[in-house]
C-alpha positions in Angstrom: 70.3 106.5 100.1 72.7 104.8 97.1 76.1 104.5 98.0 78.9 104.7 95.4 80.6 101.1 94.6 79.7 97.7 95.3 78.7 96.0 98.6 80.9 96.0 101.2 83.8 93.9 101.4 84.1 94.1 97.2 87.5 95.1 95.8 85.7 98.9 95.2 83.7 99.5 98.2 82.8 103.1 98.6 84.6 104.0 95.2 87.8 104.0 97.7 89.6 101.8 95.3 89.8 105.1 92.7 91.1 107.7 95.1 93.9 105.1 96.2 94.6 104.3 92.7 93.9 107.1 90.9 95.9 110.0 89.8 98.9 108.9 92.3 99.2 105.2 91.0 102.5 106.4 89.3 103.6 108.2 92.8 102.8 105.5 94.5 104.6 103.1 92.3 107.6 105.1 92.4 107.9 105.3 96.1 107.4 102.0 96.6 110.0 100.7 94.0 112.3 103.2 95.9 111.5 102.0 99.8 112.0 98.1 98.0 115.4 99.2 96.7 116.4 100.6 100.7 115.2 97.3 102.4 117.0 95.2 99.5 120.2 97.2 100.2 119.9 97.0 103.9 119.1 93.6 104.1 122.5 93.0 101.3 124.7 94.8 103.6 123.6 92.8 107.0 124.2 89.6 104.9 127.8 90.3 103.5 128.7 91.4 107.4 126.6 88.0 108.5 128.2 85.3 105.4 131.0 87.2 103.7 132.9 89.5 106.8 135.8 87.4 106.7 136.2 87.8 102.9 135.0 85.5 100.4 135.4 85.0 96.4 132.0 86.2 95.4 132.9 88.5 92.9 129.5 90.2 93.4 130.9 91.0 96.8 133.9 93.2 95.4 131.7 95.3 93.2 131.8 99.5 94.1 129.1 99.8 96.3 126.9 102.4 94.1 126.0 106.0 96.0 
């Protein structure tokens, strides 16, 4: 019996690769990019309460926090 893809262990194994990458690529990509953004704001926020709480001039730090 011939399996689909290359040996095991190779960056297609099965043809796997395709159905992750396939048609939801661009999903994928987007969700991501979005879950990065989260864990980029919640680690920003736990660092201006750990270096900045007791003010500070950064004026990166007085910016409107965007909603």
């Amino acid at each position: 019996m011939h399996r689909q893809g290359g040996p095991r262990g190779s960056p297609n194994a099965g043809g796997r690769l395709g159905k992750i990458a396939g048609p939801n690529l661009s999903t994928n990509a987007t969700k991501a990019f979005r879950l990065l953004v989260a864990v980029l704001a919640i680690a920003d926020e736990q660092r201006r309460q750990r270096f900045c709480s007791g003010g500070c001039g950064h004026r990166w730090n007085s910016l409107p926090v965007a909603r």
